[in-house]
C-alpha positions, 0 to 999 in steps of 0.5 A: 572473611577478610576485611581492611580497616579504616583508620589505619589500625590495626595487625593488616594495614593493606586493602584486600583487593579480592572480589567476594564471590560467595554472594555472585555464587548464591543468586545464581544458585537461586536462579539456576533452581527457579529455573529448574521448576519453572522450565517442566511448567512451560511445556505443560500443555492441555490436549484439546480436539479443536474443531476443524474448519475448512473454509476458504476466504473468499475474494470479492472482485470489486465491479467496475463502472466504465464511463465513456465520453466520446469527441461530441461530450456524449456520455456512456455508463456501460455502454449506455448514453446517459445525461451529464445532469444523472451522473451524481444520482448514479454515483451516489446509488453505488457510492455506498457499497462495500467493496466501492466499484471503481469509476474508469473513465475512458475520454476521446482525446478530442473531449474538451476538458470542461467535460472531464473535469465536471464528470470527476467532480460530480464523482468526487461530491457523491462521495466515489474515492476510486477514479481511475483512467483508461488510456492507449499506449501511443502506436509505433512505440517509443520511436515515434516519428514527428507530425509533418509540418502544416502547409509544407506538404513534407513528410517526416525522415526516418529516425536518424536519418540526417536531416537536409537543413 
């Protein structure tokens, strides 16, 4: 091997400036054999008769509670009148089972909001996390015409029609 010296001395005063490969060339030798040996091993594998289930997973539909509350604040648990004052004894017998039964709630558009809203409290104290609404998408569809105005008497024009004002 070839190597410059330092002081300066010497028969080559010149730097070599080539790159020493023997040791790039050993460690791949080195690692090209541990391949080598390593690679049979990992496709070794051990033939075992597994037993074979055929189990389906079942899908439990979680139960659902309709509460219905009409104009007057009547309540109704599935169909059934029930008294405002029971409510959280009825949410908390079906609070604790897996999977929880969702709570839709279905309300007269008349119902007073007091109503609404201690019937979601209740449900929410006794522990119910799925409270849902059921509502009516509006009827004529999206162009829906306006209410006539109270104590004229006039009925409403056609969507885009050009209005007499």
């Amino acid at each position: 091997m070839a190597f410059g010296s330092f002081d300066g001395k010497g028969s080559g005063s010149h730097t070599v400036s080539e790159i020493n490969m023997v040791p790039l060339i050993d460690v791949m030798l080195v690692l090209l054999v541990i391949f080598i040996i390593t690679a049979p091993l990992l496709a070794h594998s051990i033939k075992i008769n597994m037993p074979q289930v055929a189990a389906e997973q079942i899908e439990e539909e979680p139960k659902t509670v309709d509460l219905a509350i009409d104009a007057s604040g009547a309540l109704f648990w599935d169909e059934k009148p029930v008294n405002i004052d029971d409510l959280p004894n009825r949410f908390k017998s079906i609070a604790g089972t897996k999977p929880q039964p969702e709570i839709r709630i279905r309300a007269d558009q008349n119902t007073r909001y007091e109503t609404l809203a201690k019937v979601m409290a209740s449900a929410r104290r006794s522990g119910m996390s799925r409270i849902g609404f059921v509502t009516t998408p509006p009827s004529g569809g999206a162009a829906a015409t306006e209410a006539p105005a109270t104590g004229t008497g006039a009925t409403p024009a056609p969507a885009g029609a050009p209005s007499g004002r």
